[in-house]
C-alpha positions in Angstrom: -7.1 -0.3 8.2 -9.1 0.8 11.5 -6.2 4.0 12.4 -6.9 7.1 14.5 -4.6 9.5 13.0 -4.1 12.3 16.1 -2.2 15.2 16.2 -1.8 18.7 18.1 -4.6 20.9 16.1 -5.1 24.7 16.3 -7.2 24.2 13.2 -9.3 21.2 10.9 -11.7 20.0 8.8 -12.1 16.5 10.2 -13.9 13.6 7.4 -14.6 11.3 9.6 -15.4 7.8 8.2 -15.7 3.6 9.2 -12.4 3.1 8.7 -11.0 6.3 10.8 -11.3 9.5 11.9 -8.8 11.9 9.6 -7.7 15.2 10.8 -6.8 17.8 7.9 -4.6 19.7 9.7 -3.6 23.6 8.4 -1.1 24.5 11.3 0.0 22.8 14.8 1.7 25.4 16.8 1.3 29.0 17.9 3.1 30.3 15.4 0.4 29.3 12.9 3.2 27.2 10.7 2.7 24.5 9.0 3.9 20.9 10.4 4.4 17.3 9.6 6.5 14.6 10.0 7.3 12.9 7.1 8.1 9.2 6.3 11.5 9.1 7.1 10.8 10.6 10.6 12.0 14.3 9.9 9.8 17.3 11.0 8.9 19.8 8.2 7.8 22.6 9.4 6.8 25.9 6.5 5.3 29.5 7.1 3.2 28.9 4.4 1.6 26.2 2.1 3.7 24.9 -0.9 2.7 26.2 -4.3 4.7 23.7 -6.4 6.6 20.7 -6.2 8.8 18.0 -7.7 7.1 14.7 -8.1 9.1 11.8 -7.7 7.8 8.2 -9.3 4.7 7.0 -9.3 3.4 7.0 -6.5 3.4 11.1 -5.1 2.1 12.2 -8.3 -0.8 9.5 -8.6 -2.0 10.6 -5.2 -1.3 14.7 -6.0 -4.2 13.6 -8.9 -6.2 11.8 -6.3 -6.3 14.9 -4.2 -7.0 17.5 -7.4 -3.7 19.2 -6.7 -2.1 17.9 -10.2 -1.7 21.9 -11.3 0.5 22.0 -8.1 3.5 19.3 -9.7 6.3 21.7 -11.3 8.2 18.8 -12.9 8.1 14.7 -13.1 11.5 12.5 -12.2 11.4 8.6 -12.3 14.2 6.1 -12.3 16.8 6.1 -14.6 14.9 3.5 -16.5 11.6 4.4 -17.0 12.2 8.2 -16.8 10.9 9.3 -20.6 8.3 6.3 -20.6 6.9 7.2 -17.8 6.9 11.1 -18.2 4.8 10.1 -21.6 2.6 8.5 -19.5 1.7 10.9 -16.9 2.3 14.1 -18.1 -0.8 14.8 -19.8 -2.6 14.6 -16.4 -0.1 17.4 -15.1 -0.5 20.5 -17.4 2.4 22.5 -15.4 4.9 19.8 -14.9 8.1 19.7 -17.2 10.3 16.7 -17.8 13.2 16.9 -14.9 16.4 14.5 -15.2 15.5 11.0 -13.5 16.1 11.2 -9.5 19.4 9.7 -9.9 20.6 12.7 -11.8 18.5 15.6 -11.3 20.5 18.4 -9.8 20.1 20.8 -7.2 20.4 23.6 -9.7 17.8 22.3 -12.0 15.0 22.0 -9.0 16.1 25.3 -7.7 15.6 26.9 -11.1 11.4 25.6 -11.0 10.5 24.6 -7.2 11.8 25.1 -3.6 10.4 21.7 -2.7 10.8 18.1 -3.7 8.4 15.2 -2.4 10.0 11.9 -2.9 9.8 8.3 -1.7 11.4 7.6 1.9 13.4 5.0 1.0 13.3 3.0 -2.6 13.4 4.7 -5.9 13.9 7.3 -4.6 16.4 10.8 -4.4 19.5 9.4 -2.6 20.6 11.3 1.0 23.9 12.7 -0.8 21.4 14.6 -3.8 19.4 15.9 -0.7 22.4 17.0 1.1 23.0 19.2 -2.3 19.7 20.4 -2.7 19.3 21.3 0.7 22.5 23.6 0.4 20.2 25.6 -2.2 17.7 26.2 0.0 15.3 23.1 -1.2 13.2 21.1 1.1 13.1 17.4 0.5 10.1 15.8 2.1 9.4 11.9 1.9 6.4 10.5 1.2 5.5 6.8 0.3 2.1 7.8 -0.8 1.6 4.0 -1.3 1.6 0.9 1.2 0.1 1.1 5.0 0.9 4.6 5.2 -0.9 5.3 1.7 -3.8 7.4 4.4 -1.6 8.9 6.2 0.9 10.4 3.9 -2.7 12.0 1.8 -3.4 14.0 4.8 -0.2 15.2 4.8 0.0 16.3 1.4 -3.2 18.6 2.0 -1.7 20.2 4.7 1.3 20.9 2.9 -0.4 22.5 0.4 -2.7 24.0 2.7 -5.8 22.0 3.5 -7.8 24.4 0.5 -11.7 23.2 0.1 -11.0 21.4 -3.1 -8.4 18.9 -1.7 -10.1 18.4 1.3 -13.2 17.8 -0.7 -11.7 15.6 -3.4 -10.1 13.4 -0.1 -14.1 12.9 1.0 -15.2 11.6 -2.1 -12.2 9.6 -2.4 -12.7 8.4 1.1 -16.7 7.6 0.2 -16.0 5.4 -2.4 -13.4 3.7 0.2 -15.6 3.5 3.2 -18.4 2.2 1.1 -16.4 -0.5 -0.1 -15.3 -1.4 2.9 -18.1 -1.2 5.2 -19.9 -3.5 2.7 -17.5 -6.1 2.5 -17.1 -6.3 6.4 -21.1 -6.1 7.0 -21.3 -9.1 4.4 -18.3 -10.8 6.4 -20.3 -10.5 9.9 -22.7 -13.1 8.6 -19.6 -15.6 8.9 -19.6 -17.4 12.7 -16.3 -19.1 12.3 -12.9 -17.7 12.9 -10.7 -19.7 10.4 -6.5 -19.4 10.8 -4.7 -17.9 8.4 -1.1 -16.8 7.0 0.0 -13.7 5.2 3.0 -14.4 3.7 5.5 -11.6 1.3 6.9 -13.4 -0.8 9.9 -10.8 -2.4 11.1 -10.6 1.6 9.9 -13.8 2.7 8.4 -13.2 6.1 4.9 -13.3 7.9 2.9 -10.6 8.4 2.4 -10.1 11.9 -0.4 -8.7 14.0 0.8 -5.3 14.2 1.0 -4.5 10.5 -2.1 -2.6 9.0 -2.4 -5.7 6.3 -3.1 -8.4 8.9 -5.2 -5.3 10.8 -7.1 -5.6 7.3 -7.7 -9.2 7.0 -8.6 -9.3 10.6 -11.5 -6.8 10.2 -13.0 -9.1 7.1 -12.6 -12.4 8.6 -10.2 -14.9 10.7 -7.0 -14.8 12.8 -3.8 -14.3 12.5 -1.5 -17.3 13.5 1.4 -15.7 14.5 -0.6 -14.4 17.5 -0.4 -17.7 19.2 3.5 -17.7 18.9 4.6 -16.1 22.7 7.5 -13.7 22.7 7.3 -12.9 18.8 9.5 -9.8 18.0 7.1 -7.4 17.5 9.2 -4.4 16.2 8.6 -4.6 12.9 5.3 -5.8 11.1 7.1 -9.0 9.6 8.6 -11.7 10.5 11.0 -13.9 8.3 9.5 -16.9 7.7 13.0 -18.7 8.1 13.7 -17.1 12.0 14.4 -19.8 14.4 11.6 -21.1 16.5 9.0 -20.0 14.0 8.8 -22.7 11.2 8.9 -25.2 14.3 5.8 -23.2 16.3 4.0 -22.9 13.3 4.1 -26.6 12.1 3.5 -27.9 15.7 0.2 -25.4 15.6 -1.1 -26.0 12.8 -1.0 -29.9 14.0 -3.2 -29.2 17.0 -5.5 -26.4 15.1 -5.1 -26.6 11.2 -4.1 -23.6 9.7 -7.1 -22.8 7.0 -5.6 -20.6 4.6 -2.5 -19.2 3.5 -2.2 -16.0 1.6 -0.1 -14.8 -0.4 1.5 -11.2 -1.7 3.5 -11.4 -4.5 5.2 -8.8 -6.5 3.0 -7.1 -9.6 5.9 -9.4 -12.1 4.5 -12.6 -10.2 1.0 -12.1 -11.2 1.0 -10.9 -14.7 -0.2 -14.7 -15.7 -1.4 -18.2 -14.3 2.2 -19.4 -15.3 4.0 -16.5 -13.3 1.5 -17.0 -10.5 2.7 -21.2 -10.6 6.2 -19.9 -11.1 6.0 -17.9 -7.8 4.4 -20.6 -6.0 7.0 -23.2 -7.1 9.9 -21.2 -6.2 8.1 -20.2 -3.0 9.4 -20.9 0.4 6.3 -21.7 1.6 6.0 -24.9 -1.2 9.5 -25.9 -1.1 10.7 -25.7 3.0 10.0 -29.0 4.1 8.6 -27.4 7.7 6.0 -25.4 6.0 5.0 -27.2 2.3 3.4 -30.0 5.3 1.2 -27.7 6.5 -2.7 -28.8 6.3 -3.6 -26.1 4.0 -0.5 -27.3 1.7 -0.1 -30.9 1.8 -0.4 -32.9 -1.2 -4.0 -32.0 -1.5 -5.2 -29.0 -1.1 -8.3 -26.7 -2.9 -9.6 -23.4 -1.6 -6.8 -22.7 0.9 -3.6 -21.0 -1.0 -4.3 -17.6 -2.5 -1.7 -15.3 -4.1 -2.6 -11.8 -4.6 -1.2 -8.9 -6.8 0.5 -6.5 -4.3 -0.2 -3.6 -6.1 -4.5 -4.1 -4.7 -3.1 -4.7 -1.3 -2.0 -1.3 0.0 -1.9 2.3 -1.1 -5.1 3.7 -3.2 -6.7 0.7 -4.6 -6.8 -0.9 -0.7 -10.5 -1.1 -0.8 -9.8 -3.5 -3.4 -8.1 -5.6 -1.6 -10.9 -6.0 0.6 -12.9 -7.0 -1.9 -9.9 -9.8 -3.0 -9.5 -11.1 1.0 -13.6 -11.6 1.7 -13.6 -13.7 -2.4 -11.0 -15.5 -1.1 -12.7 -16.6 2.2 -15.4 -17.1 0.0 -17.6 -13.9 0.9 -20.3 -12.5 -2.1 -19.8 -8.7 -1.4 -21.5 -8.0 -4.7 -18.3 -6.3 -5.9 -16.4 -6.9 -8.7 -12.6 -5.7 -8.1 -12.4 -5.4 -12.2 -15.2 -2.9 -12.2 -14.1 -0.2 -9.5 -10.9 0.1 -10.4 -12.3 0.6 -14.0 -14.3 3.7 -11.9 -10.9 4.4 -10.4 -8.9 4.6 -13.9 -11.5 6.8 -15.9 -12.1 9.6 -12.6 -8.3 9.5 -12.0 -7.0 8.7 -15.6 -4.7 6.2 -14.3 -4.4 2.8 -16.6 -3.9 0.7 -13.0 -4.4 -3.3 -14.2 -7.6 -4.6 -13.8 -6.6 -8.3 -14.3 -4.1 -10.6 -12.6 -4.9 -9.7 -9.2 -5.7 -12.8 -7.0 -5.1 -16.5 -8.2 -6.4 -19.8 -6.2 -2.8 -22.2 -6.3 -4.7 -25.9 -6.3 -2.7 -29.0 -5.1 -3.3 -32.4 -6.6 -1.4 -35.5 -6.0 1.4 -33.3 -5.3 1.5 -31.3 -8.2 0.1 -27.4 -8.1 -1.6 -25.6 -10.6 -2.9 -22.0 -10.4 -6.1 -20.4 -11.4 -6.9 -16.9 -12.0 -10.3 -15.8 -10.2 -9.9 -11.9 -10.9 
């Protein structure tokens, strides 16, 4: 995840670390307010720093804990669902937070009577544009914040400014962004030993599509070891950072490349669900696209033989918090000793943060033989 984060700065406390240099921002314009755009694009600009919010799912709360602003969360809402298991679950690490209606059904009035200011999701799970449209008209700011995937960095920084870049967020972002760059500069120093440049595939498997070479996940895999394939298809749509695996012209490209210049590995994100077991892990291979389009389940790395070239990996380690651990997954799975073991830090991550994140189930080796696959869990 090698990003420059830059903005307009009247004012910062820069960390500056391997994988980027990450400006703190506490106001961009003369006026001395506070600014950021959010996830879904929209400017929010306050006079002064937020005092208290509403959390929305997981994700904005774990990394309000991450950041030691957990006495800063006013109330908890999760999905309609999961709303009182989940409020059980986290609300001991937020002593001021109350239980709010899940996002579906929490009201305007009911924010407005605890908070000005909701932080949400941008786009899934997530408050829905006609609640905002209501809570707006009370005078409530909604601001969108993944706090999870590529923008996982990104959207931390943000939170400090909003609630006004104070030593003890800025401070608890440095130690969290130690233990990253340590992690990471290890695992790539380790990886610089390697002299080839193998080929490889990222696939998603809940939107089947490639991971192309402008997303931040390929960016990752790049720094540790390989290449991307998709950057020898000319005129790939670049606008997004996937591509589905089924557009026309790629299947064909990709076969007739990997027939001149194998294709060594092909990796795998599948959802949390797929990789609970070595039986969901086979169950997401069988059903996958990659194993059962007749283009793609040829490929050298597939074939009817194949050891040490599929990989399928828990999405939850490849983005957001627990990113470094996904470093640490990608170099095992090109076969790289970083002297790491994924289980152990994020057992460091769950007892400083008090999160229960999994610590099993996170990459399996898929193995062909005579046609038939089997998986194998390595972490």
């Amino acid at each position: 995840m090698k990003q420059v984060f830059l903005a307009v700065i009247v004012a910062a406390v820069v960390v500056v670390g391997s994988v980027g240099i990450y400006f703190l921002l506490t106001d961009d314009d003369a006026n001395g307010d506070i600014s950021i755009i959010d996830g879904s694009g929209t400017k929010i600009t306050l006079s002064e720093p937020i005092n208290s919010a509403i959390a929305v799912n997981v994700n904005v709360p774990k990394a309000m804990k991450i950041l030691g602003l957990e006495d800063k969360v006013a109330g908890l809402s999760f999905s309609p669902t999961s709303n009182d298991s989940n409020f059980a679950t986290y609300s001991p690490m937020f002593p001021n937070a109350v239980k709010m209606s899940d996002y579906n059904s929490m009201s305007a009035e009911q924010v407005a009577s605890i908070t000005k200011y909701v932080i949400c999701p941008v786009a899934s799970m997530t408050v829905s544009a006609v609640n905002q449209t209501a809570f707006e008209q009370l005078g409530i700011t909604v601001i969108r914040l993944d706090c999870n995937g590529e923008s996982a960095l990104d959207d931390f920084q943000k939170l400090i400014t909003l609630f006004g870049n104070t030593e003890e967020s800025t401070a608890a972002f440095g130690e969290y962004m130690d233990t990253y760059n340590t992690v990471v500069d290890a695992v790539i120093s380790a990886a610089s030993l390697r002299t080839t440049d193998p080929s490889f595939l990222m696939y998603m498997n809940s939107s089947t599509a490639f991971y192309n070479q402008t997303s931040e996940l390929s960016a990752m895999i790049e720094s540790i070891h390989g290449t991307n394939a998709l950057r020898g298809i000319s005129g790939l749509n670049l606008t997004g950072v996937t591509n589905a695996a089924g557009e026309l012209g790629i299947q064909e490209t990709i076969k007739a490349m990997d027939s001149s210049n194998n294709i060594d590995k092909i990796f795998i994100r599948a959802t949390a669900a797929q990789a609970t077991s070595e039986t969901t892990a086979l169950n997401a291979w069988n059903a996958c696209l990659l194993n059962t389009n007749t283009f793609y389940s040829s490929l050298s790395a597939i074939g009817a033989n194949s050891t040490d070239h599929i990989f399928l990996f828990n999405t939850n380690i490849m983005s957001g918090p627990l990113s470094y651990v996904g470093y640490v997954l990608i170099a095992k799975a090109f076969g790289i000793s970083t002297g790491f073991d994924a289980t152990g830090l994020i057992d460091v991550y769950n007892q400083k943060y008090g999160f229960d994140e999994q610590t099993t189930g996170l990459l399996y080796t898929i193995t062909i033989t005579g046609g038939t696959a089997s998986a194998q869990k390595l972490v």
